[in-house]
GULUMKOL-329758 format. One record per residue (C-alpha): z, x, y; residue in one letter. Coordinates in steps of 0.1 Angstrom, whole numbers, plus 2048, in hexadecimal, padded with zeros to 3 digits. Layout:
! residues N
ZXYA
...
END
This chain:
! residues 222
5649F9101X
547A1110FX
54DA1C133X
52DA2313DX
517A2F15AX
4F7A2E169X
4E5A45185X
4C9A47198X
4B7A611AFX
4A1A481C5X
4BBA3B1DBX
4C8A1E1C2X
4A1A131B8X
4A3A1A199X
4C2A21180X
4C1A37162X
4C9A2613EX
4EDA2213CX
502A4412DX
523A4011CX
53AA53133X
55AA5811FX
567A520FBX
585A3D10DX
585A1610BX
58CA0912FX
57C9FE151X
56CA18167X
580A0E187X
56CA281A3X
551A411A2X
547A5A1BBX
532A781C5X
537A991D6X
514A9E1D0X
51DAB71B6X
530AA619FX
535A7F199X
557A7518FX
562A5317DX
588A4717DX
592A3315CX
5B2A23150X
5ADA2E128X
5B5A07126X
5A39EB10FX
5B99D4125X
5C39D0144X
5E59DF150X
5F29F713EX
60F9F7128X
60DA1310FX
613A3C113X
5EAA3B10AX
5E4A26124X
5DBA4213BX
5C3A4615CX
5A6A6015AX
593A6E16FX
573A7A15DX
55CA99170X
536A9E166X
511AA0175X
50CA8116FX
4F2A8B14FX
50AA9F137X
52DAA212EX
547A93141X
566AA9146X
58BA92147X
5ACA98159X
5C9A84157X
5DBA74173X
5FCA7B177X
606A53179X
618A41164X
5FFA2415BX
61AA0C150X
6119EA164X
5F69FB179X
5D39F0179X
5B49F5190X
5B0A121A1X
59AA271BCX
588A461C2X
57EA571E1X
579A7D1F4X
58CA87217X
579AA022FX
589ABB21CX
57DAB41FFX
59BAAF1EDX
59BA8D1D8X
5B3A6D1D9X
5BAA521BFX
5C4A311C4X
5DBA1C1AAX
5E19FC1ABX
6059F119FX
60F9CD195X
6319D019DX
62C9E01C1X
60F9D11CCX
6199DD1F3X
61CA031E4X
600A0D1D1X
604A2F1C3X
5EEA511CBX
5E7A711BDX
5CDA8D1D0X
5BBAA91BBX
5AFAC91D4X
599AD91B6X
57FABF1AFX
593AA819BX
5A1AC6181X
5C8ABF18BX
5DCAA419EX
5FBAA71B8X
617A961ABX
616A6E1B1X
61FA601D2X
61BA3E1E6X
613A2F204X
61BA0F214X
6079EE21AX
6159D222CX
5FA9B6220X
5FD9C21FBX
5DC9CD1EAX
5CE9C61C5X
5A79D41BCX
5AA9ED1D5X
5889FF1E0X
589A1F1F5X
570A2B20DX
571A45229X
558A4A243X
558A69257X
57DA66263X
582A4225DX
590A3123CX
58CA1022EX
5A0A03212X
5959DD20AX
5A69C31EBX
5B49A31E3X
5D49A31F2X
5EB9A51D8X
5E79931B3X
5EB9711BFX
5D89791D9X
5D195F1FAX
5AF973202X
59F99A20BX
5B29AF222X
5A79D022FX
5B99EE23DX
5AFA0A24FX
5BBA2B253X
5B6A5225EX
5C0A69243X
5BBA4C221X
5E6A4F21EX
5F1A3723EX
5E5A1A242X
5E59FF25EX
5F59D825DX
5D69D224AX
5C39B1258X
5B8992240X
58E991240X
58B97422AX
5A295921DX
59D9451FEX
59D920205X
5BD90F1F8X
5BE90C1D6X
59E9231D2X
59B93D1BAX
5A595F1BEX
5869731B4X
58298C1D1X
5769AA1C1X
5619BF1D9X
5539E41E4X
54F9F9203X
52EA0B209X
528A26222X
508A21230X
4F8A3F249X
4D5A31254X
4C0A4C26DX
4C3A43290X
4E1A2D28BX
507A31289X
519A35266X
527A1525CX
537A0523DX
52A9E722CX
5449D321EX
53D9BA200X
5519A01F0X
5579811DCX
55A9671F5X
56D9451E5X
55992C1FDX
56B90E1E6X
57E9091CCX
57491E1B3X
54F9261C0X
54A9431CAX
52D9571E1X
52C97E1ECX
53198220DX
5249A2226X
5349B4245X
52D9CF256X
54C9E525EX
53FA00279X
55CA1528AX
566A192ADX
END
């Protein structure tokens, strides 16, 4: 009932007591930096999927200390849920929606002034279906990782060049039969000195049944 954040300013050491970020009830679904501002997505949501005209995604601004500044997304939350953040070279921003009843056609919307206004809602297509989605780009390379779909047979993961078309999308892990379904997961960028930018992927790997591990890859372009 209290999205909330943390921060820290030694590398992820330490973390600041937790700050309520919004008046809204609902899941903070991404967060990112343009090392000016840090942004947090929302669905103003107790629940899950929406299904009420309140039921609407946010995307708060602030410095990560103060006040947090909102905009509303132009998407119409009914039966949508999840939901991903990230920045293109340009700057500009993109959000990610997931949508229960098009699980292969998640829906978009891209803000050029720091998250102030949105473009008017469009989709792309994904051939392996995608629910939890997490968006990460790397120099010119994006990664989009999540269960595929809400039934779900395992974690697929699609690439692309400008975060709007995507490849076939290839299966990285598949849930044993009758398993659980709990692949949630996150992409990291990772830039080490001396070494070439790569992305460490993380999940929740069902090894049997319902037990379930975290798994590791490394994802480092061509």
């Amino acid at each position: 009932s209290e999205p909330t954040m943390a921060f820290s300013v030694d590398n992820g050491e330490t973390f600041s007591e937790g700050q309520v970020v919004c008046p809204d009830k609902g899941r903070i679904y991404d967060a990112v930096s343009d090392d000016k501002s840090v942004y947090f997505l929302i669905q103003a949501n107790e629940h899950f999927l929406g299904s009420r005209p309140e039921h609407v995604y946010k995307v708060y601004r602030g410095d990560g200390r103060g006040a947090f500044t909102p905009s509303v997304l132009p998407i119409d939350a009914t039966g949508k849920g999840y939901g991903a953040l990230e920045f293109a070279k340009d700057g500009s921003l993109i959000a990610y929606v997931y949508d229960s009843k098009r699980e292969c056609e998640p829906e978009y919307v891209v803000s050029r002034d720091g998250g102030r206004t949105w473009s008017a809602p469009s989709r792309t297509y994904l051939a392996k279906k995608i629910r939890n989605p997490q968006l990460r780009r790397l120099g010119d390379d994006w990664v989009l990782v999540g269960r595929n779909g809400g039934a779900g047979d395992g974690l697929v993961m699609y690439t692309s060049r400008d975060g709007v078309n995507w490849d076939e999308g290839r299966m990285v892990d598949r849930r044993p039969k009758g398993g659980g379904t709990g692949y949630y997961s996150c992409l990291l960028p990772i830039c080490e000195p001396g070494r070439p930018p790569r992305m460490l992927l993380q999940y929740s790997h069902v090894y049997d049944a319902n037990r379930v591990n975290i798994a590791h890859r490394w994802i480092t372009p061509e």
